[in-house]
C-alpha positions in Angstrom: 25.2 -22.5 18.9 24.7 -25.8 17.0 22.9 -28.8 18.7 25.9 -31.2 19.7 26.3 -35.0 21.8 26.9 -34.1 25.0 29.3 -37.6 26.6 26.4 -38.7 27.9 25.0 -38.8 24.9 21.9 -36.4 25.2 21.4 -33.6 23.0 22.8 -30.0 24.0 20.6 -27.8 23.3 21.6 -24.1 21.7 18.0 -21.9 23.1 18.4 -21.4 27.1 15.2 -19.9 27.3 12.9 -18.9 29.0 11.0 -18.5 25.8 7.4 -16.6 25.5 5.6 -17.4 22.4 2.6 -15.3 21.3 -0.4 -17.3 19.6 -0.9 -20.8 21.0 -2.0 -21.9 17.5 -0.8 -24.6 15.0 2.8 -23.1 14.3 3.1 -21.5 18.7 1.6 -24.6 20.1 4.3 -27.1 18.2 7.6 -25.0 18.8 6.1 -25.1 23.0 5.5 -28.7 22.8 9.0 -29.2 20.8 11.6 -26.8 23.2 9.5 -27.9 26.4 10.3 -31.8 25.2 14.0 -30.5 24.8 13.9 -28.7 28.5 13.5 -25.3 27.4 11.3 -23.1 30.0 8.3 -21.9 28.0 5.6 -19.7 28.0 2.6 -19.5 26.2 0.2 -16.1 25.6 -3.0 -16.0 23.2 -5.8 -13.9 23.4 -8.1 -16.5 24.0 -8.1 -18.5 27.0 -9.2 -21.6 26.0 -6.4 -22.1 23.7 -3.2 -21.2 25.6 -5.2 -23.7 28.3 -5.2 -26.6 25.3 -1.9 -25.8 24.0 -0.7 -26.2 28.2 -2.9 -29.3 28.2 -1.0 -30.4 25.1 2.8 -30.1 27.0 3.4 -26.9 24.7 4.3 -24.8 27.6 2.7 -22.6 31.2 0.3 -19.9 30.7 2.5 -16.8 31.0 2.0 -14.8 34.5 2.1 -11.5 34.4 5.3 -10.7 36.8 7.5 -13.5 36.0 11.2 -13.3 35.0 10.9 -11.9 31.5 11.9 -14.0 28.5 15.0 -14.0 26.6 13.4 -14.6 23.8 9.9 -13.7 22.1 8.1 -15.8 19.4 5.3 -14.0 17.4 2.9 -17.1 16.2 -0.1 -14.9 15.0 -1.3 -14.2 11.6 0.3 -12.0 9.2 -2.1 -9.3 9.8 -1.3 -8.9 13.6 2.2 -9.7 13.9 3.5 -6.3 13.4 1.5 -5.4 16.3 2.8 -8.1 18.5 6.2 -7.5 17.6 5.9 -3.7 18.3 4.4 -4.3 21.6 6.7 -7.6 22.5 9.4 -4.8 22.3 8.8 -2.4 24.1 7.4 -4.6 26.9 10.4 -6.9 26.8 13.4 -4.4 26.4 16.3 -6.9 26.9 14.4 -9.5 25.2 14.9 -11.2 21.3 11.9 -10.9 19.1 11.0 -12.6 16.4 7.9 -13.7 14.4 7.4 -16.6 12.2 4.8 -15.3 9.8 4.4 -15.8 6.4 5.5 -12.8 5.1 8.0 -10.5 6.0 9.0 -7.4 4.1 5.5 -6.1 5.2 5.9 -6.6 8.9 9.6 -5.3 9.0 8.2 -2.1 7.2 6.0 -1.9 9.7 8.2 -2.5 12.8 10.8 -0.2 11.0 8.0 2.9 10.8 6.9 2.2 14.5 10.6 3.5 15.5 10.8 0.2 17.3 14.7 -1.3 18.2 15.4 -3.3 15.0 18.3 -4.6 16.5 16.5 -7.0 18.7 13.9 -8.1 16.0 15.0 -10.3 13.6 12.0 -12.1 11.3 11.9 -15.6 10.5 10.0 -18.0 8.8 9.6 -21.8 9.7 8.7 -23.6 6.6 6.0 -25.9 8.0 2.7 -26.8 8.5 -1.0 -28.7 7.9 -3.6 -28.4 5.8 -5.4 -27.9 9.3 -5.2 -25.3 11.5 -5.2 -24.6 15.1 -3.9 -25.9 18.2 -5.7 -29.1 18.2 -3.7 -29.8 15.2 -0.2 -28.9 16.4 3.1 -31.8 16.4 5.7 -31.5 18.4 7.8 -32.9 15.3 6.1 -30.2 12.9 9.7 -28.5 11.7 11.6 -32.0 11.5 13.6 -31.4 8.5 12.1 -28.6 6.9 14.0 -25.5 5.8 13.8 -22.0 8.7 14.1 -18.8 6.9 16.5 -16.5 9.6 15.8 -13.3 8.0 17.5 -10.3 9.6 17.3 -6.8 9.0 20.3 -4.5 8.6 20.3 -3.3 12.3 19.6 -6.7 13.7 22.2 -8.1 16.2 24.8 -10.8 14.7 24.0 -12.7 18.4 20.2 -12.7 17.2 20.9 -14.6 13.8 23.0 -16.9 15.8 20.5 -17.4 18.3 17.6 -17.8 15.5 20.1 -20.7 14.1 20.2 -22.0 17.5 16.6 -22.5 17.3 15.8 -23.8 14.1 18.6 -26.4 14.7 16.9 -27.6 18.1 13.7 -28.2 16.3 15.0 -29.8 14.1 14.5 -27.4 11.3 17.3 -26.6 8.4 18.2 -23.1 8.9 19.1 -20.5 5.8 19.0 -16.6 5.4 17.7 -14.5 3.1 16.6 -10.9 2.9 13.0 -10.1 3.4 12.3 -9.4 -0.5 14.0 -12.3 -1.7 12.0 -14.7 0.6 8.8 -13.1 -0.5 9.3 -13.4 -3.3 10.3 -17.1 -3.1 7.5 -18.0 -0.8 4.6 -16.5 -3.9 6.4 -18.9 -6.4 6.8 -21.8 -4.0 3.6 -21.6 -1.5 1.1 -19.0 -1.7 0.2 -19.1 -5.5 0.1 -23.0 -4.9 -2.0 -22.6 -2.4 -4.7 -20.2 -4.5 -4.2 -22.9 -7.6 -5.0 -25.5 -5.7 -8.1 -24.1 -4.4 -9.6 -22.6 -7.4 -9.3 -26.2 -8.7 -11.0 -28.0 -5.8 -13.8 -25.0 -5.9 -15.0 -26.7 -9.1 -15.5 -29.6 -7.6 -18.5 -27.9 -5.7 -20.8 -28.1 -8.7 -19.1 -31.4 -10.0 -21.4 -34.1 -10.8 -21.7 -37.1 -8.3 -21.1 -39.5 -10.7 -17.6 -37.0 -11.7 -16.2 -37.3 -7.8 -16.8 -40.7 -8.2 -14.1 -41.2 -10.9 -11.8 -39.1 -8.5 -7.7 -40.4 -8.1 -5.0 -39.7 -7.0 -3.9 -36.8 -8.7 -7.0 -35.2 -8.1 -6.1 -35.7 -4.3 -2.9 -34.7 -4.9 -3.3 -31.2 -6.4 -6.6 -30.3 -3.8 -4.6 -31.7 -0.9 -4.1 -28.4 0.7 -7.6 -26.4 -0.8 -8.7 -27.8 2.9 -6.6 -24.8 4.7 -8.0 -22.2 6.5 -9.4 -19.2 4.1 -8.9 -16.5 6.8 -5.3 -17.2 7.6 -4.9 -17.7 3.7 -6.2 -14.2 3.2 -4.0 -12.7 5.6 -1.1 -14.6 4.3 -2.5 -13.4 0.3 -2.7 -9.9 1.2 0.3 -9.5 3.1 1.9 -10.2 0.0 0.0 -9.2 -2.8 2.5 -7.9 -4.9 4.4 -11.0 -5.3 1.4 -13.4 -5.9 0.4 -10.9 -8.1 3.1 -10.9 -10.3 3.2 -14.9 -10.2 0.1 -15.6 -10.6 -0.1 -13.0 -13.8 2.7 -15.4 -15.3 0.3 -18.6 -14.4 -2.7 -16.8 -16.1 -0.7 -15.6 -19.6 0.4 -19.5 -19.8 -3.2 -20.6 -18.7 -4.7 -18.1 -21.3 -2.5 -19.7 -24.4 -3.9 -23.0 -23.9 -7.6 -21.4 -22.7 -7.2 -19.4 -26.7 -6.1 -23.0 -28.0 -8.9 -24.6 -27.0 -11.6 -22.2 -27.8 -10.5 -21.5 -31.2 -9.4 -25.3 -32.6 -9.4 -24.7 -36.0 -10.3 -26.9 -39.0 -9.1 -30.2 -38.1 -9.7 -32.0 -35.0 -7.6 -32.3 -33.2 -5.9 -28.8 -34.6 -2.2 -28.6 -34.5 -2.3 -25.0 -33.0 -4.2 -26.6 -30.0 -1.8 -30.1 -29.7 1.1 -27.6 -29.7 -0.2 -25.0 -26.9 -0.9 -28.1 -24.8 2.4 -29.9 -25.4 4.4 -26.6 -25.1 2.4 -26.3 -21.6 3.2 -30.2 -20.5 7.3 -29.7 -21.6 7.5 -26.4 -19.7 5.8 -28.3 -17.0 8.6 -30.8 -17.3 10.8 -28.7 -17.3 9.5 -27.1 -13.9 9.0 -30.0 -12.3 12.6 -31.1 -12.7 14.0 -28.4 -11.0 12.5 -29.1 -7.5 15.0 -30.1 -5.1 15.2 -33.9 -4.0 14.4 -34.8 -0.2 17.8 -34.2 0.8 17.9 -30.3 -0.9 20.1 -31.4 -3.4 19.7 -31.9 -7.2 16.7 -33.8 -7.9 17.5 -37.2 -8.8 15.2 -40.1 -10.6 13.9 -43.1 -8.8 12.3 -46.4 -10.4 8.5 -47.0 -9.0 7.7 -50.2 -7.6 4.0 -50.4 -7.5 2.6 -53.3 -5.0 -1.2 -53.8 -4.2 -2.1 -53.3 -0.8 -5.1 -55.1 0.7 -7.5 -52.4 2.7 -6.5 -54.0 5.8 -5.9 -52.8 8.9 -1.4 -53.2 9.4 -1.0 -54.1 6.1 0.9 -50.6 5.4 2.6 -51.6 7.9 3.7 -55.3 7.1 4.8 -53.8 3.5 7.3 -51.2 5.3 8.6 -54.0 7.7 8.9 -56.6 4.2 10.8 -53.2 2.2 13.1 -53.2 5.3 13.9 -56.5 5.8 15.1 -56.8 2.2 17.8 -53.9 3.2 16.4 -51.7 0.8 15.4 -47.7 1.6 12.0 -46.0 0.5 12.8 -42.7 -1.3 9.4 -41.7 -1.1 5.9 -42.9 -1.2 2.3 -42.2 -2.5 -0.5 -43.9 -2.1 -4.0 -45.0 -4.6 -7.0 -46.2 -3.5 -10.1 -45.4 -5.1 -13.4 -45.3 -3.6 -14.6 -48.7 -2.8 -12.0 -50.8 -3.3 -10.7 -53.5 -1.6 -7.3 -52.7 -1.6 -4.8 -49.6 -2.5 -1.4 -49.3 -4.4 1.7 -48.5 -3.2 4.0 -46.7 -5.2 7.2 -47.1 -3.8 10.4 -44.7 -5.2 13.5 -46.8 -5.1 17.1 -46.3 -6.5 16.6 -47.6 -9.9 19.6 -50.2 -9.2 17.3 -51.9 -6.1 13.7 -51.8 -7.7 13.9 -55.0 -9.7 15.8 -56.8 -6.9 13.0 -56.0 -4.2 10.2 -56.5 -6.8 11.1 -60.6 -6.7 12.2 -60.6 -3.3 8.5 -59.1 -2.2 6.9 -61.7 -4.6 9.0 -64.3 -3.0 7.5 -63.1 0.4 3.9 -63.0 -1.1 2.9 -59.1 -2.1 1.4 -58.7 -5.5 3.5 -56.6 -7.4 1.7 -54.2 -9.9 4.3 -53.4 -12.1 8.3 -52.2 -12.0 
């Protein structure tokens, strides 16, 4: 059942409830505080006290009392490496109750669940595609899955009322549901997450022996390929080994490419600079190109080009702000945004994505209201 406008105008909302979720964490503690917002009667269970307690603190939810009317449905929010268990034991414990986990990975916890002779027809993976570069519960947003795609992925016994109901759910978060089978979304999730995620990291751990003086050249695409080497390593393991064979293969494709340009630029030749090395560097930037183009724009659609309109930013406290407002009162819409400051500066730049048939308009009409514009 979709979310719909009820005549008064409030939002109808598809998950009755009452909902138990297992692991009060980052990805638990956001779907409480999100369903309990909507009205939804939740529950919250983590092996450690102190965090179900925060996560209730936080509006995710009530501590789950043993005795209470069971749940309709169960959400698995632990790591990879436990979720099988949980989902087992969620079963069995729950027998009229819809399970579901929203781990990382998912062939190896449906193998798992299958092998454990457990009732497949009420478990139904999915995966939420969502969250920080922070973990925990301390971390968690109610808004965490506004607009960002939920795997449903069902298993060949599971109930056609359970993918329905998983829909339900991703809808009333806010999430944009779509099913796949349990191979095909690991293998999507090593291309489009976890080798990322081990890239970026092996990148930022050079930075541990990096020269002062080096960090303090640092920009913006530094900060924008480390962004997410701050996650958590344990979780990251789990996640990693849950689904080695996929990052495998991936990341053997990365190293081959990595080890052309690596040969390249050991063995330069004669002439400096050598044609064989500005060609394996140049075949690596088109393919990259190439890559790059393909990513989906914000709406999921074709990717689509935008003109950059860069404006200087005093560091100021509301000046972010006071440039939004200006963009908006000149009736024009931000595509996207990114952000450059370096160290020590006295003021950032804005790089604001515009439809290329707007950018020069709101250039003048933001010099004509007093920002500096950088360029167009």
């Amino acid at each position: 059942m979709d979310n719909t406008k009820t005549n008064t105008g409030k939002t109808q909302v598809g998950t009755t409830g009452p909902v138990l979720i297992i692991g009060a964490g980052l990805l638990g503690a956001s779907l409480g505080m999100r369903l309990s917002k909507l009205g939804v009667p939740v529950f919250l269970r983590d092996i450690y006290p102190v965090v179900s307690a925060l996560a209730c603190d936080m509006g995710a939810g009530q501590k789950w009392e043993e005795g209470g009317s069971d749940p309709a449905l169960v959400i698995v929010a632990t790591p990879p490496d436990v979720a099988a268990d949980q989902v087992i034991a969620a079963l069995k414990e729950f027998p009229s109750a819809l399970v579901t986990d929203v781990a990382s990975v998912k062939s190896v916890i449906l193998e798992e669940v299958a092998a454990a002779g457990a009732d497949l027809s009420r478990y139904i993976g999915s995966h939420p595609m969502a969250g920080r570069e922070r973990s925990g519960t301390a971390f968690a947003r109610e808004d965490l899955f506004e607009s960002r795609p939920w795997v449903v992925v069902p298993n060949q016994e599971t109930d056609p009322g359970a993918v329905l109901a998983m829909r339900s759910l991703a809808l009333d978060v806010g999430s944009l549901p779509l099913q796949l089978d349990a191979q095909t979304h690991d293998q999507s999730v090593a291309l489009v997450s976890h080798v990322p995620q081990l890239v970026s990291s092996l990148l930022a751990a050079q930075l541990a022996k990096a020269l002062p003086e080096s960090l303090g050249l640092s920009g913006q695409g530094l900060r924008d390929t480390t962004r997410i080497a701050s996650s958590d390593p344990a979780l990251w393991a789990a996640i990693i080994a849950g689904n080695a064979e996929y990052v495998g293969k991936v990341l053997r494709g990365f190293a081959d490419d990595m080890q052309q340009v690596l040969h390249a630029l050991e063995h330069p030749g004669v002439d400096i600079p050598s044609p064989s090395l500005v060609g394996a560097v140049t075949l690596a930037m088109r393919q990259g190109n190439l890559g790059a183009a393909r990513i989906p724009g914000k709406h999921g659609g074709a990717p689509r080009r935008y003109q950059e309109v860069m404006v200087k930013v005093p560091d100021k406290p509301g000046t972010l702000g006071q440039l939004f407002l200006a963009v908006g009162e000149t009736g024009t819409n931000i595509e996207d945004l990114e952000l450059e400051h370096s160290p020590g500066a006295a003021f950032g730049v804005a790089r604001l994505a515009i439809d290329p048939n707007s950018a020069a308009s709101l250039a003048e009409k933001l010099q004509v209201k007093g920002w500096e514009i950088v360029s167009v």
